[in-house]
C-alpha positions in Angstrom: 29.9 -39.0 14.8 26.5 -38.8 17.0 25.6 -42.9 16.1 21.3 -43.2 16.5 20.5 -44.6 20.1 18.6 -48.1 19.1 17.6 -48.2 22.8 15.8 -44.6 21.9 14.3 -46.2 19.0 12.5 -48.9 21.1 11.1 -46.6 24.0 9.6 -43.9 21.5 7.8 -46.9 19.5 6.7 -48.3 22.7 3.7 -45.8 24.3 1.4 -47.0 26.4 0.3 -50.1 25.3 -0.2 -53.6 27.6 -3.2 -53.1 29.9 -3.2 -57.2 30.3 -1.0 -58.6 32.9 0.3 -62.1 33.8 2.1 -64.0 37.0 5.8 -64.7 35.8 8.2 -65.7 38.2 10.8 -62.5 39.0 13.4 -65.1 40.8 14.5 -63.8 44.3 18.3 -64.6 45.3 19.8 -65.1 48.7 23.2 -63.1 48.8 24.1 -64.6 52.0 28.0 -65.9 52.6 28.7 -64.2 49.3 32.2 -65.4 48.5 32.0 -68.9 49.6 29.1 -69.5 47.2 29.9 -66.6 44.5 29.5 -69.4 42.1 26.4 -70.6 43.4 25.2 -66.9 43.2 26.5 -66.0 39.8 24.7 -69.2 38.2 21.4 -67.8 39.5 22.0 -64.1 38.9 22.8 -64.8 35.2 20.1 -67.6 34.6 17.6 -64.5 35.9 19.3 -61.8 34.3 19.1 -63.5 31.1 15.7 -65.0 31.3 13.7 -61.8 32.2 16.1 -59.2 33.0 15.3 -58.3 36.7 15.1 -59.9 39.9 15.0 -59.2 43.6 18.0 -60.6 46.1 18.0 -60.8 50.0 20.6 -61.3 52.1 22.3 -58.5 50.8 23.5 -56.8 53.6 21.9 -53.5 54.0 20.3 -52.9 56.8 16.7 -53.0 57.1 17.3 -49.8 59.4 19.6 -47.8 57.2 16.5 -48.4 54.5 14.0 -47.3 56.5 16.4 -44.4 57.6 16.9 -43.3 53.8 13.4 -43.8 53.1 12.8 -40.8 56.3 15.0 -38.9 54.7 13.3 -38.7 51.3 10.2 -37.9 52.8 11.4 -35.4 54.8 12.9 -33.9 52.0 9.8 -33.9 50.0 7.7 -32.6 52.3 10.3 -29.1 52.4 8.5 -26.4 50.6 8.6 -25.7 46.5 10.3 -22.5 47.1 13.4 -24.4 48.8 13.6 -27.5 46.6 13.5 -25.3 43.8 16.5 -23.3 44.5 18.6 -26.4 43.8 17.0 -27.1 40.3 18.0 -30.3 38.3 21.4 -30.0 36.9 20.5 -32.0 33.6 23.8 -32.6 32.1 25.3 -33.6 35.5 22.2 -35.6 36.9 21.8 -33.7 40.0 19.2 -31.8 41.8 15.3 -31.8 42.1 12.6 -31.9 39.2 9.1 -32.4 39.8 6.8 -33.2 36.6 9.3 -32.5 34.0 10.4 -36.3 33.3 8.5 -36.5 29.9 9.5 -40.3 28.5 9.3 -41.1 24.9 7.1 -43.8 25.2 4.3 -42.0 26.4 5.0 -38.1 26.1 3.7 -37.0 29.1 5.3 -36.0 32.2 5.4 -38.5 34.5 3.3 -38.2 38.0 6.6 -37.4 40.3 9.2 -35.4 42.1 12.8 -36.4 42.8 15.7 -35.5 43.7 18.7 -37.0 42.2 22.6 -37.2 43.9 25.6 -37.7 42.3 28.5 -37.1 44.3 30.8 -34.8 42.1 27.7 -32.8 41.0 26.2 -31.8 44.5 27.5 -28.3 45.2 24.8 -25.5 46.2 21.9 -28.0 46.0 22.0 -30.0 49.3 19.0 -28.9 52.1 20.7 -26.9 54.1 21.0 -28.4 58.0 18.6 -25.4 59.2 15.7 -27.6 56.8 17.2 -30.7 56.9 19.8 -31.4 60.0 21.4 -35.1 59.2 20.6 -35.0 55.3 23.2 -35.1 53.6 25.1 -37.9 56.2 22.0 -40.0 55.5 22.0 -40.5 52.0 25.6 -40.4 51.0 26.0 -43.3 53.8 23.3 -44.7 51.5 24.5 -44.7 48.6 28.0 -45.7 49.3 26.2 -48.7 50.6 24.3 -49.3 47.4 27.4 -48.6 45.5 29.2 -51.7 47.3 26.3 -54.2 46.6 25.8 -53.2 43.2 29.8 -53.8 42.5 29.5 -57.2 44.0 26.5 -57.9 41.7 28.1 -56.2 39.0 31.4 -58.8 39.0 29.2 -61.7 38.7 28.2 -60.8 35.1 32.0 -59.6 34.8 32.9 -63.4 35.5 30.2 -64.9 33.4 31.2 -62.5 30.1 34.9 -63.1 30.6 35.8 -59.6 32.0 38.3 -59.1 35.1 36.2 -59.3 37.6 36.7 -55.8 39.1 36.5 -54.7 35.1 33.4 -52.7 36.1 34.3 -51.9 39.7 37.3 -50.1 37.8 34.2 -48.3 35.7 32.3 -47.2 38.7 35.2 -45.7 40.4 33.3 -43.4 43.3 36.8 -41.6 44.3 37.3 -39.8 40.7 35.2 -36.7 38.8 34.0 -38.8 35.8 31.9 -41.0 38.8 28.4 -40.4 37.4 26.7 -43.4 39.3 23.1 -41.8 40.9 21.1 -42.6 43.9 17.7 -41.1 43.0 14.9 -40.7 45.7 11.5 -40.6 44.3 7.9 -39.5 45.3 5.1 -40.2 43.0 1.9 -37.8 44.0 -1.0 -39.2 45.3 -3.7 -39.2 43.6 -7.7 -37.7 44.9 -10.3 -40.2 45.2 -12.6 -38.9 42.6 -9.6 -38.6 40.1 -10.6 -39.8 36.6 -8.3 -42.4 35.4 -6.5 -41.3 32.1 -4.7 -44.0 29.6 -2.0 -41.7 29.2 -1.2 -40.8 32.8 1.3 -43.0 34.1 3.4 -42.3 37.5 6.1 -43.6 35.3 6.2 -44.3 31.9 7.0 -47.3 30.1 10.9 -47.0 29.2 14.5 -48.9 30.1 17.1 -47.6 32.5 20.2 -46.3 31.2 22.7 -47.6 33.8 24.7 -51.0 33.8 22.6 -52.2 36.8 19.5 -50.5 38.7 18.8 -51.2 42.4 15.2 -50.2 43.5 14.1 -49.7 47.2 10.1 -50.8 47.4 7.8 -50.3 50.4 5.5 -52.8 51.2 2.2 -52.4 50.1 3.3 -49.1 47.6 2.7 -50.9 44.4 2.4 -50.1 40.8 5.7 -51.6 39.4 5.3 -53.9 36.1 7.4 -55.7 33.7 7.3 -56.9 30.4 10.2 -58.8 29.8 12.1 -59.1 26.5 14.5 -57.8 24.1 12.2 -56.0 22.3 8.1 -55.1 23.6 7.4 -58.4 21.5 4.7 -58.6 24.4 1.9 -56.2 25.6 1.6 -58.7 29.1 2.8 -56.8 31.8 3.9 -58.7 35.3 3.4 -56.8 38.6 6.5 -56.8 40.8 5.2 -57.1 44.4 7.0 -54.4 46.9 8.7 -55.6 50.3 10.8 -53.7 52.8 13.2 -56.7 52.6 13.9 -57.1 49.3 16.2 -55.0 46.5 14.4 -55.7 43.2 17.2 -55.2 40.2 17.5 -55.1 36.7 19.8 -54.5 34.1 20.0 -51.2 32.3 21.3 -50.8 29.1 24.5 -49.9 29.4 25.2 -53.5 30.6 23.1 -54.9 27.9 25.5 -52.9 25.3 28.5 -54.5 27.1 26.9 -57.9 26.9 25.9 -57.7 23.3 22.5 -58.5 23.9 23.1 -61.3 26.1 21.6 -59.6 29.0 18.6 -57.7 28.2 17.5 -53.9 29.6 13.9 -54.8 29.6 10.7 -52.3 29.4 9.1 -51.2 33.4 6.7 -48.7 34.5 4.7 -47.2 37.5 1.0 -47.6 36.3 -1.4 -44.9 38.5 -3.7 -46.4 41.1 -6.9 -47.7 39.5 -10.7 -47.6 41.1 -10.7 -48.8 44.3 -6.8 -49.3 45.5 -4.6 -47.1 47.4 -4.5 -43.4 46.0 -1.6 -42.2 48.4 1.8 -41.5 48.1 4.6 -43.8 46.8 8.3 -43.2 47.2 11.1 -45.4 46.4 14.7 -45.2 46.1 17.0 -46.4 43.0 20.5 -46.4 42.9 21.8 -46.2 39.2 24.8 -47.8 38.8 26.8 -45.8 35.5 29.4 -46.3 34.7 32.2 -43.2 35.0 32.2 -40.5 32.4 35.4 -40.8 30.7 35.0 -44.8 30.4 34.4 -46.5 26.9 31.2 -48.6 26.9 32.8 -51.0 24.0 30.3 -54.0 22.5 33.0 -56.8 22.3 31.0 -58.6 19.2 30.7 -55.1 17.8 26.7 -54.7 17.8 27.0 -51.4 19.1 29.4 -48.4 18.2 31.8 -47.2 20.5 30.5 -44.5 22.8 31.5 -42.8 26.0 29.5 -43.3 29.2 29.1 -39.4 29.5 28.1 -38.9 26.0 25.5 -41.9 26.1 24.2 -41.0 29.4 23.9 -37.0 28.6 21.6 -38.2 24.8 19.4 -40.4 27.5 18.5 -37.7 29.7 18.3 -34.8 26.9 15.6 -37.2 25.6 13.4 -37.4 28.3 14.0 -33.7 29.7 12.8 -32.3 26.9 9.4 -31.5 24.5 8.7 -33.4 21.6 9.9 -31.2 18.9 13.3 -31.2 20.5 13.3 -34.8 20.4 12.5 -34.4 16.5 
């Protein structure tokens, strides 16, 4: 039995509303000498989790030179012709592949102001650059991700410890060596915009919505803005708080896949990516996020029994048919 998506319920009520914002505090966290003060760590991630749902650690041990080397690889990618990007469409139902303006989220119903080009590992075959466009590509970014991959499973067993899970319970549901793995590093590039374009209230770079994953791991440059929050279980608020970009940092949140597991005790809160208004910077933006879902064939099971049962691949395939698609299919 197909169960109505609450979290679908939220996003589609949501639009565009909140053009008021206000300074919260979006706590940064120092990963450094991670298992001698996990404890230490997991106190903090959960007290910021819980309070506002995303937050930004350092000391995470990424280098600041594989970043910058991911981030030359997107735009490289991105600047590859239509005509080759297009022959490796996205793969909907597997997450894979390149889109451009075809992200339509039910907040808002309009396409959001981007490209991208989304990996998942099991789903890649026939739509990599070949190394005649794009020598050292594929290397790159699968390096990457295997680097987010670790970070977010360290993040990951801190709210395992704190909700009484094993603490490689979701390690276990992220497993990259199987074919269910359905965890996605996305790269991103939102257009930029001319300097006589009119600002419109429903054009958004991205629209107001949550993520689907357990836990999201976004890739900011500095001064390449335009992220907001409004923090709360529901959009009880139309205050929005920016979240200021840095090459250093990894801001994270939790998606709802984690809040399902939780039962509500760790909230997959409402972001965007307003357009540049008069006056600020009207060039391109690219970031990268790594998704962290969890494999196909796993059970995401609310242990208070809020939510129904329901398997990752099911819940993540309903999330994307609902933003890839027009608004009578959504009916």
């Amino acid at each position: 039995m197909n169960h109505p998506l609450t979290e679908l319920q939220r996003e589609s009520r949501m639009g565009s509303i909140g053009t008021v914002t206000t300074d919260r505090e979006v706590r940064r966290i120092d990963l450094s000498d991670f298992e001698n003060r996990r404890a230490q760590i997991t106190d903090e991630l959960w007290a910021a989790a819980t309070e506002i749902g995303f937050f930004q650690v350092v000391g995470h041990g990424i280098d600041l030179d594989e970043v910058r080397s991911a981030f030359a690889a997107a735009e490289q990618y991105f600047a590859l012709p239509e005509s080759v990007k297009g022959a490796a469409p996205l793969k909907k139902g597997l997450n894979s592949g390149w889109e451009s303006l075809s992200q339509v989220r039910p907040s808002i119903g309009t396409p959001d102001q981007k490209e991208s080009f989304q990996i998942t590992r099991p789903h890649m075959d026939g739509l990599w650059p070949g190394e005649e466009n794009l020598p050292g590509f594929r290397e790159t970014v699968l390096d990457f991700e295997r680097r987010c991959w670790e970070l977010a499973m360290r993040l990951l067993s801190c709210f395992a410890d704190r909700l009484g899970f094993e603490r490689d319970f979701f390690t276990r549901a992220h497993d990259p060596e199987t074919v269910s793995y359905q965890s996605t590093l996305r790269l991103l590039h939102y257009f930029a915009l001319p300097d006589d374009a009119p600002a419109s209230p429903n054009t958004w770079r991205a629209g107001a919505h949550t993520d689907f994953d357990c836990l999201t791991l976004l890739f900011q440059r500095t001064g390449q803005g335009g992220l907001q929050v409004c923090p709360g279980r529901e959009m009880d608020g139309e205050a929005w708080t920016p979240i200021e970009p840095s090459d250093d940092v990894i801001t994270c949140n939790i998606g709802d896949m984690l809040m399902r597991w939780s039962d509500d005790l760790l909230p997959s809160n409402f972001h965007r990516v307003r357009s540049p208004g008069p006056g600020e910077h009207r060039g391109a933006r690219y970031s990268l996020a790594f998704f962290a879902q969890a494999n196909r064939d796993v059970l995401i099971e609310s242990p208070q029994g809020k939510y129904p049962p329901i398997t990752a691949e099911d819940y993540l395939r309903r999330r994307v048919e609902a933003n890839y698609s027009t608004p009578e299919e959504r009916q």
